[in-house]
N, C-alpha and C positions, 0 to 999 in steps of 0.2 A: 458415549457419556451424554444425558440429557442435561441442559438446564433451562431453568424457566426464568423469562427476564419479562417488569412489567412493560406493556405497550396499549396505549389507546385503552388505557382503563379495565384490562380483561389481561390475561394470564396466557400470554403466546410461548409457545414451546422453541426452541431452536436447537439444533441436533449440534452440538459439540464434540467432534472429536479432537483428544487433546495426550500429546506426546510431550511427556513430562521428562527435557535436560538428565542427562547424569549428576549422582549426586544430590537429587531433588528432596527438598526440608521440607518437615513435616508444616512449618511455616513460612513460607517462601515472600520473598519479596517479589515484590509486582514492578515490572518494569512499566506498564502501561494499564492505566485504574478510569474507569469509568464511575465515576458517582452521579447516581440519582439525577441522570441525563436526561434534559425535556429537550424534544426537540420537535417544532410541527411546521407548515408553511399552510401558511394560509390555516382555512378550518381542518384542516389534515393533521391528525397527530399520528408523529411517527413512532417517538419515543416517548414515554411517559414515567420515568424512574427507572431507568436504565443503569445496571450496575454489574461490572465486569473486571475481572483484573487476567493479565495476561505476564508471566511468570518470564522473566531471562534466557535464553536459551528455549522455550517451551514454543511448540509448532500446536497452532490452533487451528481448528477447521471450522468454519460456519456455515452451516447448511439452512438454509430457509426458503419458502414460497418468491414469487416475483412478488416486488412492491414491501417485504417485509424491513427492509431498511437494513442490508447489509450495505452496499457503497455507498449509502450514507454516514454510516458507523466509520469506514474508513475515512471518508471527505471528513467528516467534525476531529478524525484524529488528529490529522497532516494539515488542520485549519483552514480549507478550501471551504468551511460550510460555519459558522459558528451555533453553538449552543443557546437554545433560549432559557435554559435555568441548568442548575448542576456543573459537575465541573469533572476534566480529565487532564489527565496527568503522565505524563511522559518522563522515566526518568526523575520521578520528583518533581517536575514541576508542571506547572498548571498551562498548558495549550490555550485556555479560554483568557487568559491574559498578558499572552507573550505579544512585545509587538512584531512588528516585518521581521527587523534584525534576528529573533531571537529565534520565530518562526523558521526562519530562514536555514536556521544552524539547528534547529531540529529537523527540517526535512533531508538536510545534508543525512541524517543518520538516519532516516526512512525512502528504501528503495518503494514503489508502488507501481506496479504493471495493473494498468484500466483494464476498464473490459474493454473496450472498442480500439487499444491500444495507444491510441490517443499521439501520434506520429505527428509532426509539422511536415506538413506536405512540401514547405518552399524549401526544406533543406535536406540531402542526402541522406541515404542510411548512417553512411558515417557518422555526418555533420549530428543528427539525430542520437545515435549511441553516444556520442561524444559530448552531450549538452550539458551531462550534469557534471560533467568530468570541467569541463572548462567555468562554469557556474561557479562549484563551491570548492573546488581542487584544485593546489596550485602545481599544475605536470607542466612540462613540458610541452609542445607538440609529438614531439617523439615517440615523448612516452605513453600521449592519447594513443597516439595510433597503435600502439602495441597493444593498450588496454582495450583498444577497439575493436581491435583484429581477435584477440583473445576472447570476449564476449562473443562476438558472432560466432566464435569457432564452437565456445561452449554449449550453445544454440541451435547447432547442426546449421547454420551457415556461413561456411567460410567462404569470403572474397567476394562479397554482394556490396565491400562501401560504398562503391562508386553508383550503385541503381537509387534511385527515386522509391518515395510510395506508392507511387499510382503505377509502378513497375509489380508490386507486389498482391502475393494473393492476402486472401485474409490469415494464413494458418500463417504466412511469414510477419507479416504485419506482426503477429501478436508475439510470434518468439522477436524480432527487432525489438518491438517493446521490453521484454525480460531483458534484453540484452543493453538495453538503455539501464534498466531497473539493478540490474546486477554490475555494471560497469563502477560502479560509485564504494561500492565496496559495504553497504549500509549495515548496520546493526539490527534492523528490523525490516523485514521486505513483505508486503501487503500487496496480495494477488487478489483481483475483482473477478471472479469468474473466469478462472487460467486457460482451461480449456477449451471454452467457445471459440467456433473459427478453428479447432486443429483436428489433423487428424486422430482416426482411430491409432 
């Protein structure tokens, strides 16, 4: 499925494949709404009326050139980047005016594996999977560990908590990261380039 979204004043293509929930309404509500997104750094415009909506259940794929601003599309969702005009919306409300707190309880319900996997080196893989879990979740210890053990396993890495990053290659790096990202249990999970770093 094509669609065209405007950028930098011209008419950029991005290749959308989109797998539409069971059940799917002829008018769906939009879990995640991008309107009329300006977004530039410096003289660089990235986004210039950016408008998207992303449906409940619904698995979207975004395919584009390097530099075309997909991980930035992610970063302005999950508030790591903000918006210089326009506004999105998560769940009904507006990301561009949530403060820390609110942020905070929105990322709880967005999993996000980086592309570079984005690991804190000073802490284990465990300690790592386990960050968001002890962050915005209130477990047990016990209960991390199960959930942690349980990600790695789903990741085709069981029984690596105890290794470091700089122990790992890049293909494990990136599944640890999934395994951070899905550990949380999230409602919406945003992959930056999943398979860079892994093998065929």
């Amino acid at each position: 499925m094509g669609a065209s979204l405007t950028r930098t004043g011209r008419r950029v293509d991005f290749r959308l494949g989109r797998r539409r929930p069971s059940g799917y309404r002829t008018r769906p509500v939009a879990l995640i709404e991008f309107r009329n997104v300006r977004k530039a750094f410096g003289k660089k415009v990235i986004y210039r009326g950016l408008n998207l909506d992303i449906e409940r259940g619904e698995s979207l794929t975004i395919i584009g050139g390097s530099g075309c601003g997909k991980s930035v599309m992610l970063k302005l969702l999950v508030g790591l980047l903000k918006v210089d005009d326009g506004s999105i919306h998560f769940d009904g409300n507006d990301v561009v005016l949530m403060d820390e707190a609110r942020l905070a309880e929105s990322r709880r319900r967005i999993g996000m594996l980086f592309q570079g996997a984005a690991l804190f080196d000073s802490l284990s893989v465990a300690d790592n999977v386990a960050y968001g879990l002890r962050e915005h979740l209130s477990m047990s210890e016990e209960e991390i560990r199960e959930r942690v053990a349980e990600s790695l396993t789903y990741v085709g890495l069981p029984g690596i908590e105890y290794m470091w990053p700089a122990d790992l290659s890049g293909g494990m790096k990136k599944r640890v990261g999934l395994a951070r990202a899905i550990a949380v249990r999230p409602e919406v999970l945003l992959y930056d380039e999943p398979t860079t770093g892994l093998d065929p």
